[in-house]
C-alpha positions in Angstrom: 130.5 59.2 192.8 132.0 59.0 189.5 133.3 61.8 187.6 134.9 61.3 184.1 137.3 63.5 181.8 137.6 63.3 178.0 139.9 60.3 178.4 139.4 59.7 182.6 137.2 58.3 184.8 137.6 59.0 188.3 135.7 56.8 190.9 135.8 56.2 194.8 138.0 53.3 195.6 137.3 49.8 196.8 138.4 47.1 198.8 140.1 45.2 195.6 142.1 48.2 194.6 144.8 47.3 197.1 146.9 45.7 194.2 146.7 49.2 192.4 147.7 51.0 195.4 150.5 48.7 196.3 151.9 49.3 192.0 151.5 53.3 192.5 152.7 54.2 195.8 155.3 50.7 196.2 157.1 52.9 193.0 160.2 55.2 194.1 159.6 57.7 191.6 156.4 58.6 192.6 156.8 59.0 196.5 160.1 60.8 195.9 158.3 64.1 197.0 156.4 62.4 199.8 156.2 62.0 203.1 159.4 60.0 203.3 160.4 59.4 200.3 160.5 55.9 200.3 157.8 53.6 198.8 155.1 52.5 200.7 155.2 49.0 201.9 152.3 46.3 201.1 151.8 46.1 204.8 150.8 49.9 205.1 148.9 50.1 201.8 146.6 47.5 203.5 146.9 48.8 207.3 146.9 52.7 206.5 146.3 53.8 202.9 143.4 51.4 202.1 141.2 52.9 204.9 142.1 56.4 204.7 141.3 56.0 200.5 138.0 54.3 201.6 136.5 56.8 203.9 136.0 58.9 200.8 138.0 62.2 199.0 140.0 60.0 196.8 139.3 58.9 193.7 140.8 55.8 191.5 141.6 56.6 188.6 141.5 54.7 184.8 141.8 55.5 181.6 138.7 55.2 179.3 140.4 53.3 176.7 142.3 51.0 178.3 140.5 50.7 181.7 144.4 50.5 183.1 144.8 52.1 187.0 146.6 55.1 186.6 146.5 56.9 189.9 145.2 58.3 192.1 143.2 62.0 193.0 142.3 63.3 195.9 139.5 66.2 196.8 139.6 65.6 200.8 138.1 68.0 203.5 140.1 70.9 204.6 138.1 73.1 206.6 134.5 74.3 206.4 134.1 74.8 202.3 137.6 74.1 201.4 139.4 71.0 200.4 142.9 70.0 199.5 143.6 69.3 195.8 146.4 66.0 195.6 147.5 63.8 193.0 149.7 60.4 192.5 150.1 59.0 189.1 152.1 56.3 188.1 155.2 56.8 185.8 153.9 54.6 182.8 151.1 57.4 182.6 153.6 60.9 183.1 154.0 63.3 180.6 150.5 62.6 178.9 148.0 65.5 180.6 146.1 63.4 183.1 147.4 65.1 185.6 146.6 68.1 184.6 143.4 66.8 182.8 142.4 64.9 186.5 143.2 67.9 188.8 140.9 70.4 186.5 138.2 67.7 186.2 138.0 68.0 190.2 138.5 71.6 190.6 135.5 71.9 188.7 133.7 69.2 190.6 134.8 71.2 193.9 132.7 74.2 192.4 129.9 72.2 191.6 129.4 70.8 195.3 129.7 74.4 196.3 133.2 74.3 197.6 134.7 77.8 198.4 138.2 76.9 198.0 140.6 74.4 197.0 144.0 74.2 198.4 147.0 71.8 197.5 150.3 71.4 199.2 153.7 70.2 197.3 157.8 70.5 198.2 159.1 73.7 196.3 161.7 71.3 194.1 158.9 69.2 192.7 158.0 71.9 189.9 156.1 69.3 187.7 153.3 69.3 190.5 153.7 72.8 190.9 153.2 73.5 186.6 149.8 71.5 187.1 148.6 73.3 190.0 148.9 76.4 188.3 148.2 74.9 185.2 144.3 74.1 186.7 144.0 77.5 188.1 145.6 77.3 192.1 148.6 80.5 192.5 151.0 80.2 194.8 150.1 81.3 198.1 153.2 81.0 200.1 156.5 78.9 201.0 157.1 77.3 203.9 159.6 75.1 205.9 158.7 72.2 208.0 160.7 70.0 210.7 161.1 66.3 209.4 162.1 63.8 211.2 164.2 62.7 208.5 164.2 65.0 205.2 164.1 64.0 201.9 166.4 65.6 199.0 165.3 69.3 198.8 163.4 69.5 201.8 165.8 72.1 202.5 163.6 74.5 199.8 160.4 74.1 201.9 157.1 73.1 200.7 154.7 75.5 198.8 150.9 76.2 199.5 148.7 76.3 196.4 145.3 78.0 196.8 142.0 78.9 194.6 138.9 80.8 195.7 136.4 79.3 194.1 134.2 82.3 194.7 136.8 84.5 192.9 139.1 82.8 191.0 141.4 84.0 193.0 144.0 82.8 195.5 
């Protein structure tokens, strides 16, 4: 499944994309807010990421122009009708929209399939994440803390759930 933007397209991943993964998620800016908070080794790109990107609910994606990988988006299962919203962009391609521009693209697509709701999860410091959730439509739904083995930078903040109905517009 392909869906495309004004200046996106989004497509399933393959096999070969491992390179792209290994640039995005092997960067320390872009997994500061995640999981860890270290980059993802080459070895675990291949051995987790790879399949779990494969089974389906993420999309690669490139700008139209330039046909460069700029991140990924994810629309994965997350109950019956709902699915969790999720985004990783590389930092060549912040501060230009396609966040913003990919997340709506799949909010959208959500409805389309019939979705009912569309949730997305992010730490409460990471407010750039948070300005495109809201931006695309989700409202803050509530804050919570979670045990981590070993926290990252403002973990002590919590994480913050992010929710649409899709029936309502509502959260």
């Amino acid at each position: 499944m392909i869906v495309e933007t004004g200046r996106l397209v989004l497509r399933g991943f393959v096999e070969s994309d491992v390179e792209s993964l290994v640039w995005l998620l092997g960067e320390p800016r872009v997994m500061r807010y995640i999981e860890d908070g270290k980059p993802v080794s080459r070895a675990d790109v291949e051995r987790v990421v790879l399949p779990k990107v494969l089974a389906g609910g993420w999309w690669a994606a490139h700008e139209k122009a330039s046909g460069a990988f700029v991140g990924w988006f994810e629309l994965s299962p997350a109950g019956p009708g709902a699915a969790e919203l999720g985004y990783r962009l590389h930092p060549d391609f912040w501060g230009r929209g396609y966040a913003t521009e990919g997340a709506s693209a799949l909010v959208e697509h959500g409805r389309a399939i019939g979705l009912t709701r569309v949730v997305a999860f992010a730490m409460a410091v990471n407010t750039g994440s948070r300005r495109v959730l809201e931006k695309v439509g989700l409202r803050h739904v509530r804050t919570f803390h979670e045990e981590w083995p070993d926290p990252i930078e403002g973990a002590e903040h919590g994480d913050v759930e992010y929710a649409l109905d899709l029936r309502s517009d509502a959260p």
